[in-house]
N, C-alpha and C positions, 0 to 999 in steps of 0.2 A: 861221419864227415862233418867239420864244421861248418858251418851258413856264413856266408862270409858276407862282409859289412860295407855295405854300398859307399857309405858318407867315411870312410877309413880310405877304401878304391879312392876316389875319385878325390878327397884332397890332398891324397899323396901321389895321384898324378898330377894335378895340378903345382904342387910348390916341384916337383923337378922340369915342367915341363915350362914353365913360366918362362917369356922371351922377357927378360929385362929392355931388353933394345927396344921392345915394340912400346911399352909402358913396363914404370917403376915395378917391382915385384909388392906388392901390398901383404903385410901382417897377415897369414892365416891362418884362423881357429875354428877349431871343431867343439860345438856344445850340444850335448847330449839330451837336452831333454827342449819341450818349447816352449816354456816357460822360465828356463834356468837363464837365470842373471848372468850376466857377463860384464867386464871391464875393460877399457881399450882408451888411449893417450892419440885422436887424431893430431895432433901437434906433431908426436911422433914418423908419424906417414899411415896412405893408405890403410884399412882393415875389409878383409874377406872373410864371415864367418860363416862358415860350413852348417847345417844342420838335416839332420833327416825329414824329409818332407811329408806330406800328408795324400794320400797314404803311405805308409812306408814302403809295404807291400802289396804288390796288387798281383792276383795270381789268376789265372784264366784258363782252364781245363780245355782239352781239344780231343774232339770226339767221344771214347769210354773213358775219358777220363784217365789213363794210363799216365798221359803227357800232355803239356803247355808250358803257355809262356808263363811267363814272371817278368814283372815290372818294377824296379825299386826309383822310390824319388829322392831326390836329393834336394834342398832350396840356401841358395847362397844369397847372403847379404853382403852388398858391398856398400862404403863410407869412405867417405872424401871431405878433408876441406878443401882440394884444389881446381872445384867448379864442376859443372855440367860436364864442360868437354872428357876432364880424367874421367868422370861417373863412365860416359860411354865408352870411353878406349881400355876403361879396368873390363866392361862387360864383354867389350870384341875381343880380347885378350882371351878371355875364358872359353868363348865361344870356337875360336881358334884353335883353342889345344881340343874343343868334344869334336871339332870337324875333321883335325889334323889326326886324331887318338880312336877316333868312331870303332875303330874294332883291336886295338890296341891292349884293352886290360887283359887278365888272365882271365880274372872270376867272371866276368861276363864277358855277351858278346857282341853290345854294342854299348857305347854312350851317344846320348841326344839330348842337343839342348831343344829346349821345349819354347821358353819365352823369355823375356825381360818385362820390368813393370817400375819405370820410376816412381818413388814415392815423394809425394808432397807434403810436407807437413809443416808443423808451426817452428821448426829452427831454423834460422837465419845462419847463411853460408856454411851449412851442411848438406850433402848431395849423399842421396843412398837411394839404393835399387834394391830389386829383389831377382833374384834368377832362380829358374825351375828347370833343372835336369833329370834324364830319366838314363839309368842302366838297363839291358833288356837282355832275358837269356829267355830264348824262346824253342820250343819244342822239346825241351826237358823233361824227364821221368820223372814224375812226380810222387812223393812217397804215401802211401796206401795203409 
């Protein structure tokens, strides 16, 4: 059976479940590694970039060890030129669809968002955050 891929789940729930109504739908990509370079035109609009979080997996045996949970992380960056305010309504957005989708996927049996964390740095009218989600399938047979 294949391991199915946390940060695949959850930004392809994300780009269907997206309320354009609520806020703009923003650019979303997925990069694979964390240090891989990426490219992105904010003039163009918003950017959400997907990536596997730290740790990716986190696995926790229950009792003989037969079975446990599984933890997978997920960490989304979001970028804005259009201020503080979109920063937040892109991050309630996302938040929206794990509270709305909580037990929603196939491959797992929950999504949780965990936190938000604006970042400050040294550019001038660019807004970007970081968000930390977790997928959870928990009491699963764990293979021996």
């Amino acid at each position: 059976m294949a391991e199915s891929i946390a940060i695949d789940d959850i930004m392809t729930d994300m780009d269907g479940q997206w309320n354009a109504s609520n806020v703009a739908k923003p650019t979303l990509t997925t990069v694979n590694g964390a240090n891989q370079p990426f490219r992105f035109d904010l003039n163009v609009g918003d950017h959400l970039i997907g990536r596997t979080g730290n740790p990716a997996i986190e696995e926790t045996p229950i009792g003989n060890h037969k079975y446990g949970n599984r933890n997978y992380r997920v960490e989304m960056e979001l970028y804005t030129l259009n201020g503080r305010q979109r920063l937040f309504d892109l991050m309630g957005e996302v938040r929206r669809i794990c509270h709305a989708r909580r037990h929603s996927l196939t491959n797992f049996q929950r999504i949780q968002f965990l936190s938000f964390n604006e970042e400050v740095g040294e550019q001038a009218r660019i807004w970007t955050g970081t968000l930390q989600v977790q997928l959870e399938n928990n009491g699963v047979l764990l293979e021996t």
